[in-house]
mmCIF file as Biopython writes it, N, C-alpha, C and O atoms, coordinates in Angstrom:
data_model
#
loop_
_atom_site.group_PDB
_atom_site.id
_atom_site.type_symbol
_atom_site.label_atom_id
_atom_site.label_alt_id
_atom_site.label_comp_id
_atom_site.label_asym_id
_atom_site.label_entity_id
_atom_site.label_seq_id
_atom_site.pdbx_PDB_ins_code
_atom_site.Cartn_x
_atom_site.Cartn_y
_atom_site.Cartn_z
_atom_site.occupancy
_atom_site.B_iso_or_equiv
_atom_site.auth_seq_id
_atom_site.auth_asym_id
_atom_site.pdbx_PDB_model_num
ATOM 1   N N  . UNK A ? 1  ? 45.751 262.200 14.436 1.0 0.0 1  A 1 
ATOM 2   C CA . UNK A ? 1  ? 45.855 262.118 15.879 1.0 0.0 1  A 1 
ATOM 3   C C  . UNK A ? 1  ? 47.340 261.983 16.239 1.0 0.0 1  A 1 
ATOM 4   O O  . UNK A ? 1  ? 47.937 261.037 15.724 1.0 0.0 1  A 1 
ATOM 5   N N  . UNK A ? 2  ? 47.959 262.735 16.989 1.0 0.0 2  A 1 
ATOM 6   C CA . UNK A ? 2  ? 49.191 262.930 17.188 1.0 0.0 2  A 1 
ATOM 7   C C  . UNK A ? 2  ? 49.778 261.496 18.128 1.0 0.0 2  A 1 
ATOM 8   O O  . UNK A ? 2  ? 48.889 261.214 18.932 1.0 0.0 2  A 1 
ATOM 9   N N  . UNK A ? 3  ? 50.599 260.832 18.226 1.0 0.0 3  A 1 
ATOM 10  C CA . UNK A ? 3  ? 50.829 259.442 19.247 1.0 0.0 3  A 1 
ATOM 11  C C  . UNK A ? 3  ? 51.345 260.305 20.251 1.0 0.0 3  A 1 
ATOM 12  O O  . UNK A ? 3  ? 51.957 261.373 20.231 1.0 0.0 3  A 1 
ATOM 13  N N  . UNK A ? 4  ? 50.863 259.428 21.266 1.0 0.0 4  A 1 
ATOM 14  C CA . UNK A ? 4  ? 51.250 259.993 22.526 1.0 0.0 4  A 1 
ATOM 15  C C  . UNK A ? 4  ? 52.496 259.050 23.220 1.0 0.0 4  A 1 
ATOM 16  O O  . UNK A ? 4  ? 52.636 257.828 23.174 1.0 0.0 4  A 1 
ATOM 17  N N  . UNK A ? 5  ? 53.303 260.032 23.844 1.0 0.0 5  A 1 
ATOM 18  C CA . UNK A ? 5  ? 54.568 259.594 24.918 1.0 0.0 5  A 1 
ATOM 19  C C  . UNK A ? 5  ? 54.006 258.539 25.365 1.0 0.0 5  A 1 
ATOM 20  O O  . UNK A ? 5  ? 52.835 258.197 25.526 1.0 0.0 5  A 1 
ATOM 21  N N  . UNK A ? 6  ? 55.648 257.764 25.659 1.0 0.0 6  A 1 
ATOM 22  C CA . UNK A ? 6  ? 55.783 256.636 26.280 1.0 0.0 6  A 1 
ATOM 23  C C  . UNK A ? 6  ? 55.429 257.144 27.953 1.0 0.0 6  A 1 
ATOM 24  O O  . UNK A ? 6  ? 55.697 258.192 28.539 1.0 0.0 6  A 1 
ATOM 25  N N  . UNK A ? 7  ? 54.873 256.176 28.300 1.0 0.0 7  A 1 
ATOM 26  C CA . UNK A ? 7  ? 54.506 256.013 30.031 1.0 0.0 7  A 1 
ATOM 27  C C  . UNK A ? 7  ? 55.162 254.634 30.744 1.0 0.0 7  A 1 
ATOM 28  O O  . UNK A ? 7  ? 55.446 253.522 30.301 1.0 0.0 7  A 1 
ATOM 29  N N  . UNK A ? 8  ? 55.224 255.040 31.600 1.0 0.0 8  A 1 
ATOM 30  C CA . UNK A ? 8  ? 55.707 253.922 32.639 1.0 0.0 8  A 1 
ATOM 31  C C  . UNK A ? 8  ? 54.720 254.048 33.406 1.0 0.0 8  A 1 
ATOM 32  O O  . UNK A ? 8  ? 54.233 255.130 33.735 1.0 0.0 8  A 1 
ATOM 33  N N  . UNK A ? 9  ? 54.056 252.134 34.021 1.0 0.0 9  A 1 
ATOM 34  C CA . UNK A ? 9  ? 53.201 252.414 35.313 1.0 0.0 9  A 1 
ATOM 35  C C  . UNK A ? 9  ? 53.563 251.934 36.109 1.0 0.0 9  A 1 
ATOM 36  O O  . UNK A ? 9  ? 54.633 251.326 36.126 1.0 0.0 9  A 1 
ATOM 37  N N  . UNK A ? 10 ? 52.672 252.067 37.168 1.0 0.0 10 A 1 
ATOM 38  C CA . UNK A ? 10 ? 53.583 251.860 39.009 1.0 0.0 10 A 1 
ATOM 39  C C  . UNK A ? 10 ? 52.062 251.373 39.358 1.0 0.0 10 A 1 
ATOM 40  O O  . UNK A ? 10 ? 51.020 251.868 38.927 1.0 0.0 10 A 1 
ATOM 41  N N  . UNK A ? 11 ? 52.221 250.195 40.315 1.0 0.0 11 A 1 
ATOM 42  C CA . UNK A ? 11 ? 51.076 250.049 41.051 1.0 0.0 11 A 1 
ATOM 43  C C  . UNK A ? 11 ? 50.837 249.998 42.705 1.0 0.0 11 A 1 
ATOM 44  O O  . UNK A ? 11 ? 51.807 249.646 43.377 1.0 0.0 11 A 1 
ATOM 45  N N  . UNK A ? 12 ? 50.050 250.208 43.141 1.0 0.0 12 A 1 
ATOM 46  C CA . UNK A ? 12 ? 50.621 250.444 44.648 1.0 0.0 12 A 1 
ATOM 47  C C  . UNK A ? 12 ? 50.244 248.773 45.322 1.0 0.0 12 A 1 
ATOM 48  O O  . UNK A ? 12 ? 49.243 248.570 46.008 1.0 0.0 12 A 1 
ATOM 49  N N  . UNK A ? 13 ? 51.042 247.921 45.039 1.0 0.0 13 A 1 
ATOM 50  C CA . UNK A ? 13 ? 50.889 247.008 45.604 1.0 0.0 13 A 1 
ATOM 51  C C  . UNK A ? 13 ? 50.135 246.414 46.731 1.0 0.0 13 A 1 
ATOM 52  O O  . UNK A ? 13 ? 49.380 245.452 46.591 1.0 0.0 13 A 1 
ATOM 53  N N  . UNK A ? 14 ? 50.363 247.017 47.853 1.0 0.0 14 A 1 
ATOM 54  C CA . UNK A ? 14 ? 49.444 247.150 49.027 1.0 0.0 14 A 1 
ATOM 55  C C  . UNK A ? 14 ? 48.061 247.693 49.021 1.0 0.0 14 A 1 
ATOM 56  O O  . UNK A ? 14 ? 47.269 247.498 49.943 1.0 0.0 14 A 1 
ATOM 57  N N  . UNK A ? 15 ? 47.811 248.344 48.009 1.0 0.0 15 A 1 
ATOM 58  C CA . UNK A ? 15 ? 46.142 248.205 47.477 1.0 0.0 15 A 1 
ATOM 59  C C  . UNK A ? 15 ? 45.559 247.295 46.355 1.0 0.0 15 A 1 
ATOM 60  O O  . UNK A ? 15 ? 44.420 246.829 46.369 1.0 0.0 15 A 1 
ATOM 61  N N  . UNK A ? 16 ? 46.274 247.147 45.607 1.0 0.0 16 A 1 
ATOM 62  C CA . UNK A ? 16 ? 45.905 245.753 44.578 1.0 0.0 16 A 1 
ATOM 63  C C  . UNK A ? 16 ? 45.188 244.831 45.101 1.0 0.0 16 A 1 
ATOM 64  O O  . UNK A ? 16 ? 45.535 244.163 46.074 1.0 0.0 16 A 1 
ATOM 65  N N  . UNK A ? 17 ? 43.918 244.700 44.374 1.0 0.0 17 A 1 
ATOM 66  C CA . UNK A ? 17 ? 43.074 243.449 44.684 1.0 0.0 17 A 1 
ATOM 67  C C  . UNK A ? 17 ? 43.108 241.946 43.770 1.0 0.0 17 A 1 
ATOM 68  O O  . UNK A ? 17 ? 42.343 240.987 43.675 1.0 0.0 17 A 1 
ATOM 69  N N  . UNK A ? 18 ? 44.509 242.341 43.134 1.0 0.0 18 A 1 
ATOM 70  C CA . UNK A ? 18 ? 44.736 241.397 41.958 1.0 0.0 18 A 1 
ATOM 71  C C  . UNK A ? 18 ? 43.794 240.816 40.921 1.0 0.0 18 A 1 
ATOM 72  O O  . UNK A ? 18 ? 43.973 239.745 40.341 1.0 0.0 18 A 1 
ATOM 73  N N  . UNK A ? 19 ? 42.466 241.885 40.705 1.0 0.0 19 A 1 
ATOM 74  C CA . UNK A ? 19 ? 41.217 241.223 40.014 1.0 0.0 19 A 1 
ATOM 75  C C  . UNK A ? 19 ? 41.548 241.131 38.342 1.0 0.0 19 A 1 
ATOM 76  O O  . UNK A ? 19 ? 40.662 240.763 37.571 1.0 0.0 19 A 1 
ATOM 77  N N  . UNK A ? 20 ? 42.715 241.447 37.926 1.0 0.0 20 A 1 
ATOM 78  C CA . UNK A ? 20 ? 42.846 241.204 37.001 1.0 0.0 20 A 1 
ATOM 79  C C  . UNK A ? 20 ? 42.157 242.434 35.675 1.0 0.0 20 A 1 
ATOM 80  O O  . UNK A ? 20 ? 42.391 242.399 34.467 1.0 0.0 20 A 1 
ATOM 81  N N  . UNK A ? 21 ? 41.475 243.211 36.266 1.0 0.0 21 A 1 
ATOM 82  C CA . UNK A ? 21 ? 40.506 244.299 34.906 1.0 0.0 21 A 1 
ATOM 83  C C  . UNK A ? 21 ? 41.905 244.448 34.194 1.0 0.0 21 A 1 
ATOM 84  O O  . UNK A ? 21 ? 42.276 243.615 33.367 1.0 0.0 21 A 1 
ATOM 85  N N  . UNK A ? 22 ? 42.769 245.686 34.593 1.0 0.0 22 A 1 
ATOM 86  C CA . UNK A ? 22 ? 43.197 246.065 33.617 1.0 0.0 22 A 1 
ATOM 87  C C  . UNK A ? 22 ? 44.097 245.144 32.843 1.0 0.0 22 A 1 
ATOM 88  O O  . UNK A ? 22 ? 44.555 245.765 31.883 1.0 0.0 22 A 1 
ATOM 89  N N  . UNK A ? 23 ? 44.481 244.042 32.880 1.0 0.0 23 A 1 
ATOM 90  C CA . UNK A ? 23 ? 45.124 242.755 32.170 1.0 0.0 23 A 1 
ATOM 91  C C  . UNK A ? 23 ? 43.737 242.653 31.062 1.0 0.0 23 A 1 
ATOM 92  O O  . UNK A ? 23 ? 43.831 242.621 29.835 1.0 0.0 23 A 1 
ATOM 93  N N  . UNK A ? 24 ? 42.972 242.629 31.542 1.0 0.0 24 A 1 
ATOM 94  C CA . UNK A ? 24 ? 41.439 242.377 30.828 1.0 0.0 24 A 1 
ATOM 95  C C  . UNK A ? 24 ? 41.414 243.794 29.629 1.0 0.0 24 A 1 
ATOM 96  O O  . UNK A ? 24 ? 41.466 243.296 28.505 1.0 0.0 24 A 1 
ATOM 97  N N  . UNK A ? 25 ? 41.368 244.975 29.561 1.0 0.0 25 A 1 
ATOM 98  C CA . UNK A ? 25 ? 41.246 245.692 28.622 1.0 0.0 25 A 1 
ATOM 99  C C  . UNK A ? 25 ? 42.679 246.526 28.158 1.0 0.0 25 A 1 
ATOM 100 O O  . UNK A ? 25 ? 42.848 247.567 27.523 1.0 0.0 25 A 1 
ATOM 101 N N  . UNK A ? 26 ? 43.511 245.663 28.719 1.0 0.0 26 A 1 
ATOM 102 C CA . UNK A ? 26 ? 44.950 246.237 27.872 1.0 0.0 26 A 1 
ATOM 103 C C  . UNK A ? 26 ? 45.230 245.740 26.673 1.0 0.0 26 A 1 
ATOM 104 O O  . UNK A ? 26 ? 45.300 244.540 26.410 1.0 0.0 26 A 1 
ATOM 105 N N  . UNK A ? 27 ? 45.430 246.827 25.770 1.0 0.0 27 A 1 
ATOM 106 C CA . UNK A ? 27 ? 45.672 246.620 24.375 1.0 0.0 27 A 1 
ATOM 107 C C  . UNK A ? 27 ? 47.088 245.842 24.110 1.0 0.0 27 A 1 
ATOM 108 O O  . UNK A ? 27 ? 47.347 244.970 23.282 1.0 0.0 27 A 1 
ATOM 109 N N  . UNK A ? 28 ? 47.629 246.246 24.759 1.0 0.0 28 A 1 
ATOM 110 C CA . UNK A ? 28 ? 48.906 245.591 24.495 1.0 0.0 28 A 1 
ATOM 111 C C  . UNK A ? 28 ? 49.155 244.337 23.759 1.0 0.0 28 A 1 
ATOM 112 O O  . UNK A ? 28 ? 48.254 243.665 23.258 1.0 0.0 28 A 1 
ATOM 113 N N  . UNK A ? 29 ? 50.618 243.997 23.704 1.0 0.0 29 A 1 
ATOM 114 C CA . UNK A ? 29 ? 50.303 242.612 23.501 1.0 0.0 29 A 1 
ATOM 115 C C  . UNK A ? 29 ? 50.611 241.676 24.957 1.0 0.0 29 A 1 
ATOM 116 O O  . UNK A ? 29 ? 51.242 242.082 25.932 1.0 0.0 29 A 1 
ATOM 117 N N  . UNK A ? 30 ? 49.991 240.351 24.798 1.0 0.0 30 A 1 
ATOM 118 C CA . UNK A ? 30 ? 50.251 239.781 25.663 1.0 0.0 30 A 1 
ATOM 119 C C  . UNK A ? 30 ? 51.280 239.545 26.889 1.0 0.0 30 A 1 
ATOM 120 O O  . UNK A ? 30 ? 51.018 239.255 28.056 1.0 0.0 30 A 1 
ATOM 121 N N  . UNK A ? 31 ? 53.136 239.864 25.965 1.0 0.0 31 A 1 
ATOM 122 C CA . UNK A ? 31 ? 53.815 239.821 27.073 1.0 0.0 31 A 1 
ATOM 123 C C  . UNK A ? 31 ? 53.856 241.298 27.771 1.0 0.0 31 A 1 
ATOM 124 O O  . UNK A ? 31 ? 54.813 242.044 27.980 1.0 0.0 31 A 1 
ATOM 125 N N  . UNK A ? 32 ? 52.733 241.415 28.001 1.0 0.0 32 A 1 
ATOM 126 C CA . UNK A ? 32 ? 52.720 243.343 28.479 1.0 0.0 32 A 1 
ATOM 127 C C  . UNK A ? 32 ? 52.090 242.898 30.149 1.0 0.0 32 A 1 
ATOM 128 O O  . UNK A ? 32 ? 51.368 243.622 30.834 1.0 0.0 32 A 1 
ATOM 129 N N  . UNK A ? 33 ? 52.520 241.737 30.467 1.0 0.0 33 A 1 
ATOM 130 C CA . UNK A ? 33 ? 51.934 241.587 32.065 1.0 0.0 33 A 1 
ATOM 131 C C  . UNK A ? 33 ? 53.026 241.378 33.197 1.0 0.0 33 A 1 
ATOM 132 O O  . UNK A ? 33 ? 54.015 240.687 32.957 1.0 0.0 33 A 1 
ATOM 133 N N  . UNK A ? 34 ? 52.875 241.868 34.199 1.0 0.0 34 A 1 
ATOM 134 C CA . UNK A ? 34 ? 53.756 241.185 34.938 1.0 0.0 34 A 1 
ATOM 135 C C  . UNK A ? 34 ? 53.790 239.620 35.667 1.0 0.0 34 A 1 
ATOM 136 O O  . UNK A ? 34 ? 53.264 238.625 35.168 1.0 0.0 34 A 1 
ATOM 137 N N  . UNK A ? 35 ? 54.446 239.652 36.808 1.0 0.0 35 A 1 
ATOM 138 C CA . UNK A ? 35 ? 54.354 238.224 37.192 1.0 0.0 35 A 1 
ATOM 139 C C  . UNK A ? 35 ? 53.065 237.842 38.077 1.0 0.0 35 A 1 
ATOM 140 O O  . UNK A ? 35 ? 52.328 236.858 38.135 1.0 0.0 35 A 1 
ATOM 141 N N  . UNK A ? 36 ? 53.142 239.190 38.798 1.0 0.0 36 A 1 
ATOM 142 C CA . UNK A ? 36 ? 51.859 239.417 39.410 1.0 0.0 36 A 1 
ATOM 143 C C  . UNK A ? 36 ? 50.140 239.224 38.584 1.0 0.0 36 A 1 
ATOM 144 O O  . UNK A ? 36 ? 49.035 239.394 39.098 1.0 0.0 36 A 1 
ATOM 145 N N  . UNK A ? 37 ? 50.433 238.885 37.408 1.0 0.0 37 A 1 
ATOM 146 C CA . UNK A ? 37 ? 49.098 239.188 36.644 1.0 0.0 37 A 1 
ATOM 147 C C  . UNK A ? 37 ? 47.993 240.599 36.734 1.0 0.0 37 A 1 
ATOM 148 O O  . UNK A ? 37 ? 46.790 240.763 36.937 1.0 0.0 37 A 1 
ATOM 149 N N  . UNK A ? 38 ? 49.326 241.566 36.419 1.0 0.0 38 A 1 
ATOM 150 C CA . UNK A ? 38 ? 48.975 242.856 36.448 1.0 0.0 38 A 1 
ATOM 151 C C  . UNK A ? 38 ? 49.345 243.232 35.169 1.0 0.0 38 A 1 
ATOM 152 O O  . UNK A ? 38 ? 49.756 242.409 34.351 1.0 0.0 38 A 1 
ATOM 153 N N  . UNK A ? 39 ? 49.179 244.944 34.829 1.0 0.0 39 A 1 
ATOM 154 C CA . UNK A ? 39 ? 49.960 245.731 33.539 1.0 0.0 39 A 1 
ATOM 155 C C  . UNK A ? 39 ? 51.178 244.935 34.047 1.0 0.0 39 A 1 
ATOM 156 O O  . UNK A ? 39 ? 51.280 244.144 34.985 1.0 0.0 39 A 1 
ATOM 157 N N  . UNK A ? 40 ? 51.978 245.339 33.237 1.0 0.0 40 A 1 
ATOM 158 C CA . UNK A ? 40 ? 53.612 245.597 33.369 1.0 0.0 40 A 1 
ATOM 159 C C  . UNK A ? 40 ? 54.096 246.727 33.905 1.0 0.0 40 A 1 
ATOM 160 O O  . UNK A ? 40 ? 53.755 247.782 33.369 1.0 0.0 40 A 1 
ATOM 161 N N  . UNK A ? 41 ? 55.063 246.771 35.167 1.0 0.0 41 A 1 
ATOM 162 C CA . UNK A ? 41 ? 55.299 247.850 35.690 1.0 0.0 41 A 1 
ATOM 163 C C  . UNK A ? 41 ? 56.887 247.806 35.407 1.0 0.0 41 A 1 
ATOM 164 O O  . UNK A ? 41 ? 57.560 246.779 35.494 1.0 0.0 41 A 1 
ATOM 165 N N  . UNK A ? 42 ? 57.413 249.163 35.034 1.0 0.0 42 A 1 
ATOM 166 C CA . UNK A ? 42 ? 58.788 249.677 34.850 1.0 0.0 42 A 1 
ATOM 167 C C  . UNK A ? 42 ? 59.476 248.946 33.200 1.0 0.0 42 A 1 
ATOM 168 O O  . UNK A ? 42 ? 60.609 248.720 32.774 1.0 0.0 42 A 1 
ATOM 169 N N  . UNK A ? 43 ? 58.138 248.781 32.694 1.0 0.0 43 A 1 
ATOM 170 C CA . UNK A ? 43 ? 58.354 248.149 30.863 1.0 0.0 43 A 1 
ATOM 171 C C  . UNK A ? 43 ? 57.332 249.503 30.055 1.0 0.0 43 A 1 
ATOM 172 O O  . UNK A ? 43 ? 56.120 249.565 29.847 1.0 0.0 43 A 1 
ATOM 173 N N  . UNK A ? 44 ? 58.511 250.511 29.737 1.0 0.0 44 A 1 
ATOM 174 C CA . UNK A ? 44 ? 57.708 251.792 28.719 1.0 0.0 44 A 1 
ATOM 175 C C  . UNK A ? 44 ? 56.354 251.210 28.024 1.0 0.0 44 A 1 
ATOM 176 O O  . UNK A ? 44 ? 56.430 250.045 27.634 1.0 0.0 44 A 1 
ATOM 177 N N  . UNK A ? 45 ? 55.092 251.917 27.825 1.0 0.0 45 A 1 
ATOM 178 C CA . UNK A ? 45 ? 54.261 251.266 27.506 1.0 0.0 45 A 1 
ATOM 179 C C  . UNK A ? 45 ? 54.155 252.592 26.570 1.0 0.0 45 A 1 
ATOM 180 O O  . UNK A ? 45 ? 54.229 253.752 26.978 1.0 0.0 45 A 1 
ATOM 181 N N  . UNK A ? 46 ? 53.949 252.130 25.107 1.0 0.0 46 A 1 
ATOM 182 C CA . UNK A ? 46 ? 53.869 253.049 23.992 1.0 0.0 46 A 1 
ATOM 183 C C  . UNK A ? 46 ? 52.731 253.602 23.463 1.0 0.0 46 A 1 
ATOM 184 O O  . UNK A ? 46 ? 52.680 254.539 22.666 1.0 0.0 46 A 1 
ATOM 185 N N  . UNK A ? 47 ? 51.515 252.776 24.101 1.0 0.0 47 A 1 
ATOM 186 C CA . UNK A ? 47 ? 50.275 253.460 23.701 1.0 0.0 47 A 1 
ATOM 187 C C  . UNK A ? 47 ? 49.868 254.101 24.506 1.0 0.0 47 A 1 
ATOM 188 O O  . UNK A ? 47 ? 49.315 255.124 24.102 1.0 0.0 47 A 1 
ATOM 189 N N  . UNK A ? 48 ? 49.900 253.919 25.746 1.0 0.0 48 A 1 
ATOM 190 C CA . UNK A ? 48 ? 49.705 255.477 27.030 1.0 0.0 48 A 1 
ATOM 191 C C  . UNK A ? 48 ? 48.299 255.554 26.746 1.0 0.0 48 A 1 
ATOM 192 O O  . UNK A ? 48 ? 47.949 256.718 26.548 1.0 0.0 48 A 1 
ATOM 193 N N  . UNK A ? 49 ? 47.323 254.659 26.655 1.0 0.0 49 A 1 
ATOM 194 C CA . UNK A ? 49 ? 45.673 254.833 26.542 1.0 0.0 49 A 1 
ATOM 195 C C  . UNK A ? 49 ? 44.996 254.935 27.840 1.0 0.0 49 A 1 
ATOM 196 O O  . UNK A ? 49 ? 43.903 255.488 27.957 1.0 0.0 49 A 1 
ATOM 197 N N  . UNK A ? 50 ? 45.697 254.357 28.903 1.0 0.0 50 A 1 
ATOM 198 C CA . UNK A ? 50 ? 45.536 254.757 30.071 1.0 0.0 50 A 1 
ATOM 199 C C  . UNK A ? 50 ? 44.137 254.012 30.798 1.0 0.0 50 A 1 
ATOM 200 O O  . UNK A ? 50 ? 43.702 253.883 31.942 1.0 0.0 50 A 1 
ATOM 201 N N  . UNK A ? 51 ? 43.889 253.772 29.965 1.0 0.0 51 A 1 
ATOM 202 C CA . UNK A ? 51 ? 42.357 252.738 30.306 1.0 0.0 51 A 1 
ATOM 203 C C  . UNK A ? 51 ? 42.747 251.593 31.685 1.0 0.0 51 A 1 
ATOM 204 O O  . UNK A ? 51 ? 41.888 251.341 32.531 1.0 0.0 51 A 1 
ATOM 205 N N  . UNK A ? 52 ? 43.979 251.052 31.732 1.0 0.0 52 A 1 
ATOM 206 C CA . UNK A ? 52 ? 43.838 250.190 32.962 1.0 0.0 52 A 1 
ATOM 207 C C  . UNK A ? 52 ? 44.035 251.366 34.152 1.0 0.0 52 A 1 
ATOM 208 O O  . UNK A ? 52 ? 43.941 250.997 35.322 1.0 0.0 52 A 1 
ATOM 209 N N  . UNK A ? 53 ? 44.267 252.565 33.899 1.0 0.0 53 A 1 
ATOM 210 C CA . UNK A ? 53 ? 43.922 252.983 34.944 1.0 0.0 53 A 1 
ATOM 211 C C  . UNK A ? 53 ? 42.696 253.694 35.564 1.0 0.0 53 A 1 
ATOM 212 O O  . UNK A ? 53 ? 42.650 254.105 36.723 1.0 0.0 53 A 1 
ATOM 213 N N  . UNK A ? 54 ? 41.658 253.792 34.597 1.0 0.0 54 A 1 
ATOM 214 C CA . UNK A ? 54 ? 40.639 254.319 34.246 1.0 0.0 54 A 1 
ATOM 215 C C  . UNK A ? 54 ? 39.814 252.699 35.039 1.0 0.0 54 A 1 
ATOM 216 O O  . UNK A ? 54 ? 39.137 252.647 36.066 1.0 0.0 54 A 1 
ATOM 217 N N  . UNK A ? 55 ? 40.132 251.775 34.277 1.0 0.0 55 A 1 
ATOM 218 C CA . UNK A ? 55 ? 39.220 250.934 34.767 1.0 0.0 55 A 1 
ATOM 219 C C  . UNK A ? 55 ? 39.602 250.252 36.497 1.0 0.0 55 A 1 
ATOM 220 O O  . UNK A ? 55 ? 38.778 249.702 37.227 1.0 0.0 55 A 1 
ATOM 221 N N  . UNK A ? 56 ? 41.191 250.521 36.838 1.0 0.0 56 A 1 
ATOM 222 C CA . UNK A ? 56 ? 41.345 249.839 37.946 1.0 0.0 56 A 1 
ATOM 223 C C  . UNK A ? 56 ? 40.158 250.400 39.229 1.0 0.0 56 A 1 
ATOM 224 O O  . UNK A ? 56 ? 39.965 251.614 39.294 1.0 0.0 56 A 1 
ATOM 225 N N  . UNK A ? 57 ? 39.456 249.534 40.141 1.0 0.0 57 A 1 
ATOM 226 C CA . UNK A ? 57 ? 38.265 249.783 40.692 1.0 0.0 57 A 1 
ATOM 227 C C  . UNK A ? 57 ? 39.027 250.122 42.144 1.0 0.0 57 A 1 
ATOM 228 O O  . UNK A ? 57 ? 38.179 250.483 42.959 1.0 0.0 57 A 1 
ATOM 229 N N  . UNK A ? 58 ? 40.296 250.113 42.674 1.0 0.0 58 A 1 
ATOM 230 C CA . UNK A ? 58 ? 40.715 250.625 43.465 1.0 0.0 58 A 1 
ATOM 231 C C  . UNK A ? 58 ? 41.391 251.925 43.290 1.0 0.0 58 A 1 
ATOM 232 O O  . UNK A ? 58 ? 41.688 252.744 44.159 1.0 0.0 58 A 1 
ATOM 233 N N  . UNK A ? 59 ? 41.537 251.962 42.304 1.0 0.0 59 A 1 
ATOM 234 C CA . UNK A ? 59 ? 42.426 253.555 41.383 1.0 0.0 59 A 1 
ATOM 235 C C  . UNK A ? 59 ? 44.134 253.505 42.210 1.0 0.0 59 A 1 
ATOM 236 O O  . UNK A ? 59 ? 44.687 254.502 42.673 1.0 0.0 59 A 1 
ATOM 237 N N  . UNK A ? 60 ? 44.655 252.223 42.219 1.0 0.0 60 A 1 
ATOM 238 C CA . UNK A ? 60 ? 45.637 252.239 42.184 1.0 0.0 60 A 1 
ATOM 239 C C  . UNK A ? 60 ? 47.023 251.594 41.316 1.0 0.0 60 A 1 
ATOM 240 O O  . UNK A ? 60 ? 47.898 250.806 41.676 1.0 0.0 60 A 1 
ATOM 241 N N  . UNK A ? 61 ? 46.739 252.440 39.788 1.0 0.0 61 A 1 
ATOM 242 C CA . UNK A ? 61 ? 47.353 252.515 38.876 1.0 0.0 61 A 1 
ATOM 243 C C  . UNK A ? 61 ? 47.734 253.736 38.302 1.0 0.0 61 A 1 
ATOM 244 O O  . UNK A ? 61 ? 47.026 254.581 37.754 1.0 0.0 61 A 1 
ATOM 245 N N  . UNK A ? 62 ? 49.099 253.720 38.523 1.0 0.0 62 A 1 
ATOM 246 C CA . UNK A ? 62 ? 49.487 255.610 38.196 1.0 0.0 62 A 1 
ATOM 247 C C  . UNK A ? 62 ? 50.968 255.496 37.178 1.0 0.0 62 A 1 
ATOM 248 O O  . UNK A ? 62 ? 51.788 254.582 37.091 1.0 0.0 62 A 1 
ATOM 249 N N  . UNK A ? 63 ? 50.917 256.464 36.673 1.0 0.0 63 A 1 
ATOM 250 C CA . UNK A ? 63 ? 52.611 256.554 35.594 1.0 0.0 63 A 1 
ATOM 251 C C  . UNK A ? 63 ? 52.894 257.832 35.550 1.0 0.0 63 A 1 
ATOM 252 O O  . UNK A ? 63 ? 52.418 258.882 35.983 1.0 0.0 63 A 1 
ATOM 253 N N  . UNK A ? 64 ? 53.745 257.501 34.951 1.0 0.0 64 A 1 
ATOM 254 C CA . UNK A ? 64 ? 54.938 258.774 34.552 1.0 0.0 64 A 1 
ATOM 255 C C  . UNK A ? 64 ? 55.539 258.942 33.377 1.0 0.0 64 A 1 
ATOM 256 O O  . UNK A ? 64 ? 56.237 257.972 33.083 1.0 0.0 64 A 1 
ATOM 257 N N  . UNK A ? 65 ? 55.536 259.903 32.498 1.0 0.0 65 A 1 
ATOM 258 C CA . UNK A ? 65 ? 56.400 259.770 31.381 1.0 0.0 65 A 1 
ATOM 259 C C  . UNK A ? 65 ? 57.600 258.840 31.607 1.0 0.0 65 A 1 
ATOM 260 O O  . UNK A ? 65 ? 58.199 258.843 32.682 1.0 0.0 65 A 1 
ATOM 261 N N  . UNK A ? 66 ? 57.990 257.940 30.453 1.0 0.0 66 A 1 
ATOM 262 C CA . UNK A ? 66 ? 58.853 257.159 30.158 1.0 0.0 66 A 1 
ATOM 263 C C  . UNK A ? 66 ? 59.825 258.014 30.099 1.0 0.0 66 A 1 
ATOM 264 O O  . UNK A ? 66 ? 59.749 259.021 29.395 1.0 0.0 66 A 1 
ATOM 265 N N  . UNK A ? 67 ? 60.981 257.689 30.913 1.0 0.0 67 A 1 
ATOM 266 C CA . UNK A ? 67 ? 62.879 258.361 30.192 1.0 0.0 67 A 1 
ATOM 267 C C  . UNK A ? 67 ? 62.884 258.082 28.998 1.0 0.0 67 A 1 
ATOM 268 O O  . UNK A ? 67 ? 62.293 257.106 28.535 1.0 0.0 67 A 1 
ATOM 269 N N  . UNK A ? 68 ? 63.829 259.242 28.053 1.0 0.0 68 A 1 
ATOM 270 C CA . UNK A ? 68 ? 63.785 259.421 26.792 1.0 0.0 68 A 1 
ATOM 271 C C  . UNK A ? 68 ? 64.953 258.484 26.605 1.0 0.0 68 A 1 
ATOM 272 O O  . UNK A ? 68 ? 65.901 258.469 27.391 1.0 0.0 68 A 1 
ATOM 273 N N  . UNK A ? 69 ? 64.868 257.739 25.595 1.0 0.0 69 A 1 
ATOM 274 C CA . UNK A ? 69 ? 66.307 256.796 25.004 1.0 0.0 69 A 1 
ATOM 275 C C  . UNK A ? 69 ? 67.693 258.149 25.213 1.0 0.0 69 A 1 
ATOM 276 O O  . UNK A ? 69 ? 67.683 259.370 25.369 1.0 0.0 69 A 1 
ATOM 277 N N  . UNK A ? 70 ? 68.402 257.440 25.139 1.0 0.0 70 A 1 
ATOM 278 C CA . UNK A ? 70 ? 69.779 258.112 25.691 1.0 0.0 70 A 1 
ATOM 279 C C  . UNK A ? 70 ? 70.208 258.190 23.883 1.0 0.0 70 A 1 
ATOM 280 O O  . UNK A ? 70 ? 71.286 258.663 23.524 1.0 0.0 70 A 1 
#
């Protein structure tokens, strides 16, 4: 299985219901949250499984390929 690109996510704040799912099925490790008790937003995320956005119930969790190291 080939690894997939780094992603960056973005959340749209003003729709966030702060319920916490995708904190709940992120693989990550722990310091992978923000302050908000969300993913981590604008911290490259290397597994790109995409599931907190799959599971967010407002569908406002979106990314972008990560910038490539310089």
């Amino acid at each position: 299985m080939p690894k997939k690109e780094p992603v960056i996510f973005f959340i749209g704040w003003n729709a966030c219901i702060n319920c916490g799912a995708c904190v709940a099925v992120c693989p990550q490790k722990a310091g992978f949250i923000s302050p908000f008790d969300t993913i981590a937003v604008n911290t490259p995320c290397d597994i790109a499984c995409m599931v907190c956005e799959d599971i967010c119930p407002v569908s406002t969790i979106t990314h972008e390929p990560a910038p490539k190291p310089a």
